[in-house]
C-alpha positions in Angstrom: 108.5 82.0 -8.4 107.5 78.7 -7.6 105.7 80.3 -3.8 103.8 82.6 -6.0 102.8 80.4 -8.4 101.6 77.9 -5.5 99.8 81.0 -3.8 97.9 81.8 -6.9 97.2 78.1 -7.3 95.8 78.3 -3.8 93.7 81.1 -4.4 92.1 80.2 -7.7 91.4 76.8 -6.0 89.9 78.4 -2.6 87.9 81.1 -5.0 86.9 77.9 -7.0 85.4 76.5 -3.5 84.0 79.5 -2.4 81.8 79.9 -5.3 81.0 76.7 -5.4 79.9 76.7 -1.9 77.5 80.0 -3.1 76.4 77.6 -5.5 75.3 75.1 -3.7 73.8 77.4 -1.1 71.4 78.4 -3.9 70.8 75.5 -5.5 69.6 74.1 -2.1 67.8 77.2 -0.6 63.9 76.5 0.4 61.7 79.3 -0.8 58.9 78.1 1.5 56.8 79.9 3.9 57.1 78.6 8.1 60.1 76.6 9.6 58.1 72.8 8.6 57.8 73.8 5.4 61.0 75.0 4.6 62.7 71.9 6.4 61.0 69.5 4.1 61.9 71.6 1.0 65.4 71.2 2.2 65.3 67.7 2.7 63.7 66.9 -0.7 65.8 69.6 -2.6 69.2 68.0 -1.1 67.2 64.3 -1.9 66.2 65.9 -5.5 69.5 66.9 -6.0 71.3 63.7 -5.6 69.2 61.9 -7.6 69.8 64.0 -10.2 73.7 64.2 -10.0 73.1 60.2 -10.1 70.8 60.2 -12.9 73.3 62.5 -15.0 76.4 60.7 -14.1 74.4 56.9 -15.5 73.3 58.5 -18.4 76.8 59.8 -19.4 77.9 56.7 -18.4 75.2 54.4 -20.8 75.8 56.6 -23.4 79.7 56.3 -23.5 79.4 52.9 -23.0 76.8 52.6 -25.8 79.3 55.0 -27.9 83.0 52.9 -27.6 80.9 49.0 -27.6 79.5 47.2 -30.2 76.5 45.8 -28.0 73.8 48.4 -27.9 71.0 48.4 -25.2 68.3 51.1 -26.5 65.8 50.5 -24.3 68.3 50.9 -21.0 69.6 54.8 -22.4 66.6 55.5 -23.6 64.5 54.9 -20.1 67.7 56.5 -18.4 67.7 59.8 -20.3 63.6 60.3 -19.8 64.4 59.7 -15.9 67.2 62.1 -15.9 64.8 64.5 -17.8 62.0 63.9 -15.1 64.7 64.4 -12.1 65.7 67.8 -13.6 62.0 69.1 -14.3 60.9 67.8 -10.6 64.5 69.8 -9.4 63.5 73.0 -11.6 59.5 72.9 -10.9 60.7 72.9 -6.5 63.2 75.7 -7.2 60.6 77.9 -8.8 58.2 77.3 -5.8 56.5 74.3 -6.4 57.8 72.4 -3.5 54.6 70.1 -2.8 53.7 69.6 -6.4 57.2 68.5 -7.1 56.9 65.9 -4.0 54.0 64.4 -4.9 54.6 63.8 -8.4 58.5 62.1 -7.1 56.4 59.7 -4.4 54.1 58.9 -7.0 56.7 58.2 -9.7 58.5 56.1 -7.5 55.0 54.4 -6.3 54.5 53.5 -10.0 58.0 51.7 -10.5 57.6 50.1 -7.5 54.3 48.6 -8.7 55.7 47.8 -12.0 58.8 46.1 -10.4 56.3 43.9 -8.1 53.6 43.4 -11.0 56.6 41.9 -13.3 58.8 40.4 -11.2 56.7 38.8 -8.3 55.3 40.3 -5.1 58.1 38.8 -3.1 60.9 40.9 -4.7 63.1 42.2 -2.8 64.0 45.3 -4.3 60.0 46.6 -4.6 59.5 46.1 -1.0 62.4 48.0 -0.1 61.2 51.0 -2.6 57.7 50.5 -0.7 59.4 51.2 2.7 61.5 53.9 1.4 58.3 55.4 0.1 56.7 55.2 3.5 59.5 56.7 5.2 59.9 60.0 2.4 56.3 60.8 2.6 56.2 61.1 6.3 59.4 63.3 6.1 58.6 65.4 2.8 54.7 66.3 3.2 53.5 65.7 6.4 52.1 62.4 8.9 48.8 62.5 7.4 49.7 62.2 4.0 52.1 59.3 5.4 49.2 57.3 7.0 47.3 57.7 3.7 49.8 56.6 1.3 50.9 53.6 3.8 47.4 52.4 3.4 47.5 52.9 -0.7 51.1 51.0 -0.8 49.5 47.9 1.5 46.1 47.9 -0.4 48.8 48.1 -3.8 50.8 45.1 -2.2 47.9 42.7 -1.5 46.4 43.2 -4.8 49.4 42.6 -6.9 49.7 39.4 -4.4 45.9 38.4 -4.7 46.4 38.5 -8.7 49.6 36.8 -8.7 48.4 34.2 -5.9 44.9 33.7 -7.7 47.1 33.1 -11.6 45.5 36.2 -12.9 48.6 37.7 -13.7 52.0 35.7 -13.8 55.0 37.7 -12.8 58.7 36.5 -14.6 60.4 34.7 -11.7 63.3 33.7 -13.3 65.6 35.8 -10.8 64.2 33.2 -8.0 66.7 30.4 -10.1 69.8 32.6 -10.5 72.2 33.4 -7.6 72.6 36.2 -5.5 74.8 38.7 -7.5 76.6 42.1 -6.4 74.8 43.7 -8.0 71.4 42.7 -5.5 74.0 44.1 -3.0 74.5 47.2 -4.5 70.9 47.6 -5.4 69.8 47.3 -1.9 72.7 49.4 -0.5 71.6 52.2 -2.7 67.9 51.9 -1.2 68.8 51.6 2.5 71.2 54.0 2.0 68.7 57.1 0.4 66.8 56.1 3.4 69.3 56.4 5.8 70.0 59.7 4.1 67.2 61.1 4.4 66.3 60.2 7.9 69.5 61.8 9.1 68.6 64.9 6.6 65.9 64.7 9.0 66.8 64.6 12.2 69.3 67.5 11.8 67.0 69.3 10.6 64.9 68.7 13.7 68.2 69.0 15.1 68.3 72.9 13.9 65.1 73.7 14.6 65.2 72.8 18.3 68.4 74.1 18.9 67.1 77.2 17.5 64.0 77.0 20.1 65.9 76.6 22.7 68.5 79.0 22.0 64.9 81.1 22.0 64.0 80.0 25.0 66.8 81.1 26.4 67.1 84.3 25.3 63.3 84.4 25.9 64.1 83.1 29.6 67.3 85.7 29.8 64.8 88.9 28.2 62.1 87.6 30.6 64.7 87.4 33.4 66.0 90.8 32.6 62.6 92.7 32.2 61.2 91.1 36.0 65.1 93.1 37.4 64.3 95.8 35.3 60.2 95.4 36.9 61.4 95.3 40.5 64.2 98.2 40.1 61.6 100.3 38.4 58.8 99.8 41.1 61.4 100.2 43.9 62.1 103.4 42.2 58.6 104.6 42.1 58.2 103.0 45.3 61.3 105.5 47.2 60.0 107.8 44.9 56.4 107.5 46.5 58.0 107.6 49.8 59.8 110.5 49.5 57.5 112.7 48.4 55.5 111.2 51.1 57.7 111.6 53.6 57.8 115.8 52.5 54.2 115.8 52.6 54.6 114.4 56.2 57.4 116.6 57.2 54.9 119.6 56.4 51.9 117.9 58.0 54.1 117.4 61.1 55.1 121.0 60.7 52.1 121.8 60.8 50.6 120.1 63.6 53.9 122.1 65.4 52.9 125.1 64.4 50.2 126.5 66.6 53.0 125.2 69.5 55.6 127.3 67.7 53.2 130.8 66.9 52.0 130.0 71.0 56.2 130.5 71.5 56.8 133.0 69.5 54.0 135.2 71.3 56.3 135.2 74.6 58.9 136.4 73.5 57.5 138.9 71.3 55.8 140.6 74.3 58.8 140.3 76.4 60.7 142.7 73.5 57.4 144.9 73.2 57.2 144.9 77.2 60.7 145.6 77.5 61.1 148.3 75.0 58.2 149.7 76.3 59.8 150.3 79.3 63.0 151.3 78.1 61.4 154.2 76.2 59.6 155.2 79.5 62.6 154.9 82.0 64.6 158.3 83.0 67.8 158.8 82.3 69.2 158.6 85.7 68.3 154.8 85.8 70.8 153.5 82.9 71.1 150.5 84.9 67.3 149.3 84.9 67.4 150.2 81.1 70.5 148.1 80.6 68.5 145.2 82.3 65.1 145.7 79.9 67.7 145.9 76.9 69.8 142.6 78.0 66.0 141.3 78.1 64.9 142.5 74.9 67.7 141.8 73.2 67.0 138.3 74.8 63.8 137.9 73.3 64.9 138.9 70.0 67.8 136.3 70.2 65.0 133.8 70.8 62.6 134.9 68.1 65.5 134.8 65.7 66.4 131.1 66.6 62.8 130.3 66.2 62.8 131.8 62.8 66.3 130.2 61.9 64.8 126.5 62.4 61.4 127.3 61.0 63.3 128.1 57.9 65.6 125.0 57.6 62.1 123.4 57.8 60.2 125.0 55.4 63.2 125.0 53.0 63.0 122.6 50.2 66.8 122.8 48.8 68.7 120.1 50.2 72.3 121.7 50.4 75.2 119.3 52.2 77.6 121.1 54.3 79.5 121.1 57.5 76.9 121.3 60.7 77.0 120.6 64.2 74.8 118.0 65.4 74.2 119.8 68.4 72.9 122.9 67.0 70.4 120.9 64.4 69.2 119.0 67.8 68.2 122.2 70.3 66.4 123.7 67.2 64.6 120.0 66.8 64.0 120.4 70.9 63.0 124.0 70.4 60.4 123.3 67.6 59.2 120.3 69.6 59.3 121.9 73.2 55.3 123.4 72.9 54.5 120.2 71.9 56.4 118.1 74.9 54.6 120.5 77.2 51.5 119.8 76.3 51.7 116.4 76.9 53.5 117.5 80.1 56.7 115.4 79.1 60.2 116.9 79.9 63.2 116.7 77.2 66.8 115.9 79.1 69.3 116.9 76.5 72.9 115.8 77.2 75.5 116.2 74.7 78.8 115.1 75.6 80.4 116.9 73.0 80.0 119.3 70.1 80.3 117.2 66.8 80.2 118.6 63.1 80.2 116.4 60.0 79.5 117.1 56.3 76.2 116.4 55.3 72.5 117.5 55.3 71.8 119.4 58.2 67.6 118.8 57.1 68.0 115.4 56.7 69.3 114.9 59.9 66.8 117.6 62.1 64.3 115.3 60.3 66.2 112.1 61.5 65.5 114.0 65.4 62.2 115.6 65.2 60.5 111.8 64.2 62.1 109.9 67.0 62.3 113.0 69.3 58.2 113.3 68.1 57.6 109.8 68.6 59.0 109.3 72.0 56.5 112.4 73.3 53.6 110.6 71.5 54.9 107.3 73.3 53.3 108.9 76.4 49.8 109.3 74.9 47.3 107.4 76.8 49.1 107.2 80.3 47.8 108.7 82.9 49.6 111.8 84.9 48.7 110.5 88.1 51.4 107.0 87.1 54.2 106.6 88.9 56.0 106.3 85.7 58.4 108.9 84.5 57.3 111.3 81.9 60.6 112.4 80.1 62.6 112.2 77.4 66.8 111.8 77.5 68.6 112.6 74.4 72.1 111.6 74.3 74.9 112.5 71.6 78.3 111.5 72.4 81.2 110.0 70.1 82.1 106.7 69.4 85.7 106.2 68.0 84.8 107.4 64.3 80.8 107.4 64.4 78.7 109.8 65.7 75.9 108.1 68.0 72.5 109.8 68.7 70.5 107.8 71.8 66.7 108.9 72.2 65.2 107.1 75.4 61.6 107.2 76.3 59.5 105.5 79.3 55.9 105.4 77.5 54.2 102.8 76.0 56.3 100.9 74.6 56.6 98.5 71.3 55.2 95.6 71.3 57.9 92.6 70.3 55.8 91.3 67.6 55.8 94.9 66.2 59.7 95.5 66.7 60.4 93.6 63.3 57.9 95.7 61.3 58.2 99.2 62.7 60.6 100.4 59.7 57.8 99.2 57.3 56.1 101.7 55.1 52.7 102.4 56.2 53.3 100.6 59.2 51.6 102.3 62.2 49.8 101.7 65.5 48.6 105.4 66.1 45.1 106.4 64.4 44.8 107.8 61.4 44.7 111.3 62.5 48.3 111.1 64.6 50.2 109.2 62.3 50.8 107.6 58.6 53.1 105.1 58.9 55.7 106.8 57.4 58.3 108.6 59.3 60.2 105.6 61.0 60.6 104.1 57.2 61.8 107.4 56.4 63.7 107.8 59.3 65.7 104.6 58.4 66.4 105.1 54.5 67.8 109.0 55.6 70.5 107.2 58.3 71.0 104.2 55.9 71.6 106.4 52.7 72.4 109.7 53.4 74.3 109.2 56.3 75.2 105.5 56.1 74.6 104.6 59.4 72.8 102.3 61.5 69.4 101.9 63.8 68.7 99.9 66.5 65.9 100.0 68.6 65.1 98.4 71.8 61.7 98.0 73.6 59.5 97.1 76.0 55.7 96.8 76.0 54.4 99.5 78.8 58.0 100.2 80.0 60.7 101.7 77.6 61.8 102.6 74.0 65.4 103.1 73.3 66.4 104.0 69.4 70.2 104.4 69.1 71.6 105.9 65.5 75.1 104.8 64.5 76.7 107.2 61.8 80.2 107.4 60.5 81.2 111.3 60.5 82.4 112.7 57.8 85.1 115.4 57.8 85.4 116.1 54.2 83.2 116.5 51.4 83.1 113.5 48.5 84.1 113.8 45.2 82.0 115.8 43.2 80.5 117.8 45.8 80.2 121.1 46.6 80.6 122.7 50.4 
């Protein structure tokens, strides 16, 4: 009994609380416009409100004590009930909106009974000057520095007037306080003063406190959404930038197709007059010679075989689909040799290919014929520009052979050379010494992402100006397919 009594004790006291809090929350709300604004309405509504809890607390006080004593001071309840009146209608006329209006008319109330207090009590009192600085301080804090500078000037011209009259005998001020001692309740006067302005400057502050807190808490989500949207810059121009490149890089696997192509139609004409030749002859031989037919079939039938590879890698070439799978890496590299091989003779260079073994992996048999026709096609253009009559060798040696778990592809060439201030900038985009007609720049960059991403291997390259250019590829291969692929 006694716990739920104590609960609902507890309850009722923390519901008391809670709407008092809500209370107080509205009471003291600005309903200003910008952050200064609403600051200083805080600041004097928190002032306002003090003043008036005071005010309301010494009139109940003045009018009990007037009530239960025989010695009645009219005069004193009198003044304090119109104060208290004046505090509540400056309190209501700030909570309706009238912030500023309210202000003024509490600095200039205050002004006034500082004035008075000077004018009748001398212009040494203590107790004015202290109002005067309070003053001074408020109307910095409540309406703005201007308005502070102006009414400092109308409180010092206020002060040496009410001295000059007092000083000159044209008015003369009760000093009767000077001959009495210092009393408690001087203390308490000037506690009260120093401490409304300590109050207020420390409503101050924090509130200054607040505001730049609040900036720099927007700074720094500023800083962090600035941060953010230059990662989210970069990832979305490296995108369109590999983006750019790849569809660049198609456009140059077709242009380099095509350049090929008048090589390729020049080989397929061979062999298609060796089957027309052949057949020819077949048709024509007697039947008595079934041996001389056998040998024009084995050849027709051998440049048929020929045709068809031709037509097997032109395919893989033209095709667009990109389709992973298992593939030997020695098959993908005769068809890159055999697409390339007009083009080698032309420029009277001789491929050496020497496969140690036959390796398959699981990948993209385009993407790696396009890995060997740009080195295999830039080592035959690497011989551009030397003369036949050097005694330099003009061929190309192609190695693939295994090493532990990687695959390793070697193309070595004995042309021109790189340059070694070019060696660091070869695998740049755009980055080419050819002209404009021979190359773009592009299919060394290219080269490099495909081992780097779809294989993830390695390149090396080593060179020599006017003597040799050695790439070697590094690939881990891969004997099954990942996760979420299809064979």
């Amino acid at each position: 009994m006694a716990k739920a009594i104590l609960g609902a004790l507890k309850f009722a006291f923390l519901n008391i609380l809670n709407k008092a809090k809500n209370l107080g929350l509205y009471l003291l709300s600005p309903k200003s416009a910008g952050e200064d604004a609403t600051r200083r309405e805080r600041i004097f509504n928190i002032l306002l409100f003090g003043i008036v809890i005071f005010s309301t607390y010494a009139c109940i006080a003045f009018f009990v004590n007037n009530l239960f004593t025989s010695a009645r001071e009219g005069a004193s309840i009198y003044l304090v009930i119109i104060a208290t009146a004046l505090f509540w209608s400056l309190f209501i006329l700030s909570k309706k909106g009238f912030y500023k209006i309210s202000a003024h008319i509490f600095i200039i109330i205050l002004f006034l009974g500082a004035s008075y207090t000077l004018l009748s009590w001398g212009a040494d009192v203590a107790q004015g000057l202290l109002i005067f600085a309070l003053l001074v301080v408020m109307s910095g804090i409540l309406i703005g520095t201007r308005f502070s500078i102006i009414f400092t000037s109308i409180c010092l011209l206020a002060l040496f007037s009410i001295s000059y009259l007092q000083l000159s005998h044209i008015i003369e001020p009760n000093i009767y306080w000077k001959n009495q001692s210092f009393r408690y309740n001087d203390i308490i006067m000037y506690a009260i003063t120093l401490g409304v302005m300590t109050l207020i400057s420390w409503l101050f502050n924090k509130e200054i406190e607040k505001s730049l807190h609040r900036a720099r808490s927007a700074e720094a989500g500023l800083k962090k959404e600035r941060d953010s949207l230059e990662v989210k810059v970069r990832e979305r121009t490296k995108e369109l930038k590999e983006s750019q490149i790849e569809k660049m890089s198609q456009l140059y696997r077709f242009a380099e197709f095509g350049k090929m192509a008048g090589g390729i139609f020049h080989d397929l004409v061979n062999p298609l007059t060796a089957l027309s030749l052949n057949l020819n002859e077949l048709r024509n031989s007697k039947p008595k010679e079934f041996a001389v037919a056998n040998t024009y079939l084995e050849q027709a039938l051998k440049a048929s075989g020929r045709v068809d590879s031709f037509m097997v890698a032109l395919r893989e070439q033209i095709q667009k689909e990109e389709t992973k799978k298992f593939f030997s890496l020695k098959n993908e590299l005769n068809q890159s040799i055999q697409l390339l091989d007009y083009k080698a003779r032309k420029a009277n260079v001789q491929i050496k290919f020497l496969p140690e073994e036959n390796i398959e992996t699981y990948g993209n048999p385009l993407k790696f014929s396009q890995i060997a026709l740009n080195l295999i096609s830039n080592a035959i253009d690497a011989y551009a520009g030397i003369n036949i009559g050097e005694d330099r060798r003009r061929e190309i040696l192609i190695k693939l052979y295994k090493s532990g778990e990687n695959a390793s592809l070697l193309v070595h060439d004995w042309g021109c050379g790189i340059p070694k201030e070019n060696l660091a900038k070869i695998y740049n985009p755009f980055f080419t010494t050819k002209s404009k007609e021979n190359g773009m720049g592009i299919g060394l960059s290219t080269t490099k992402n495909i081992i780097e991403k779809d294989f993830g291997g390695s390149i090396d390259v080593q060179g020599r100006e006017n003597q040799a250019t050695i790439f070697l590829v590094h690939f881990p291969i891969t004997c099954e397919a990942r996760e979420g692929e299809k064979v």
